[in-house]
N, C-alpha and C positions, 0 to 999 in steps of 0.2 A: 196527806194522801191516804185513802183510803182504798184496805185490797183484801178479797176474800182468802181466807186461808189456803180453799183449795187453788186459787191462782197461784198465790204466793208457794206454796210449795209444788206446784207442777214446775212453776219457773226453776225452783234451788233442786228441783229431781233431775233437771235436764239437762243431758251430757254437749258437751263445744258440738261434738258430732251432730248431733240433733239440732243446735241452732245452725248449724250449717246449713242441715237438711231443709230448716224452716224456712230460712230467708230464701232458699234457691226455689221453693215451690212457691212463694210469695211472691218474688218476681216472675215466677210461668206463670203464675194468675193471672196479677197486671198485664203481662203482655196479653196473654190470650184474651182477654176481654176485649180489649181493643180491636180485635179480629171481627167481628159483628158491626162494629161500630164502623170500621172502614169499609168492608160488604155493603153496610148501608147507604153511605154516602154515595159511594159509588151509585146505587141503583137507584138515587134522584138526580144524577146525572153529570157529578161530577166527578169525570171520567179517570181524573190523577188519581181518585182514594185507588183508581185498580192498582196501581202502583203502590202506595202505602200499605195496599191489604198483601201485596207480593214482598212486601219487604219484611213485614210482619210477620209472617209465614215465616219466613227464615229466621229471624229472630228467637220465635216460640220454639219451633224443631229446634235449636239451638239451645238455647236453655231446657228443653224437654231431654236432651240428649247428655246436659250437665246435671238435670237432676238424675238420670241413671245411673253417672257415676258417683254421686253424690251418695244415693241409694246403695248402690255395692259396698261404701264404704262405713256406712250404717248398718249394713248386713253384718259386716263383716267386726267389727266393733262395737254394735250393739247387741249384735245376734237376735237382731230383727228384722226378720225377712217381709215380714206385709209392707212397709214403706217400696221396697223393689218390682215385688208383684206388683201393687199398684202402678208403679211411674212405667213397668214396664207395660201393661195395658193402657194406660194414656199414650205413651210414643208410641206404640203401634199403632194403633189410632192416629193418631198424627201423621205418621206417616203415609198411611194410607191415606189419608185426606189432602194432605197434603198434594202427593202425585194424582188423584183424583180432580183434585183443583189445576194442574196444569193442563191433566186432559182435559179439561171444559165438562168431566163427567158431574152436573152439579146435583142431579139425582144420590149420589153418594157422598158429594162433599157438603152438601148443607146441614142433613141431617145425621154427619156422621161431625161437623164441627160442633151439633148444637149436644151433642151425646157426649163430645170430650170436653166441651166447657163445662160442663156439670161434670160431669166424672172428674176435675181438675178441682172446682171448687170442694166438691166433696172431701178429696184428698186433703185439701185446705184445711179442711172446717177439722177433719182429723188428727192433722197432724201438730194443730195450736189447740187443741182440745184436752190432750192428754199429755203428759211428761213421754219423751223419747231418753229412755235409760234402761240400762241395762237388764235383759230377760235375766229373771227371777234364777231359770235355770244356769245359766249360763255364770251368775254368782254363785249359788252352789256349788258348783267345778271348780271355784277357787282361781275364775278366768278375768281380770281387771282389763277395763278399757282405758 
């Protein structure tokens, strides 16, 4: 098998915390993609996906709400606060949408889901992109996670 260097050491950079972090945003991916996919079904006229896109829904807030504790906990052991910031602007998002979605307001919940699926992929694409370990500063202090 063959692997680029920079892969191979982002992977040996990265703290247990950090793959925690990664697998919990990788499952709010998966799910949330799926949330389009059942909107759609629905709107050619089968009428159950409104049901699977409501169960989805709760699902995703769900895991959106495990990734922020997931996030705290990388704060707070990596002493990296952008993974937080982020997860906490997608669940807000979310949750707005979310309740948006129960009002029937789809002026706000469409193009406020299609702004948080990218906003979630992005987070994605971030957080498998670079090693999650420890700020630079934070080992200078003589702080070990």
């Amino acid at each position: 098998m063959v692997t680029s260097s920079l892969g191979s050491a982002a992977a040996h950079r990265t703290r247990p915390t950090g793959w925690a972090f990664r697998a919990v945003v990788s499952a709010h991916v998966v799910a949330i993609v799926g949330q389009p996919v059942f909107a759609g079904v629905y709107l050619t006229g089968d009428f159950d996906s409104l049901r699977r896109h409501a169960v989805g829904a709760d699902v995703v807030t769900s895991i959106g709400y495990l990734q922020a504790i997931v996030a705290i906990i990388v704060w707070v052991r990596l002493r990296q606060a952008w993974p937080f910031l982020a997860t906490m602007a997608v669940v807000a998002a979310e949750t707005v949408q979310y309740f948006a979605g129960l009002d029937g307001a789809l002026w706000l919940h469409i193009p406020l889901g299609v702004m948080t699926v990218a906003a979630l992929v992005v987070q994605f694409i971030a957080v498998w992109r670079r090693p999650l370990q420890r700020s630079t500063r934070a080992q200078g202090e003589g702080l070990d996670a």
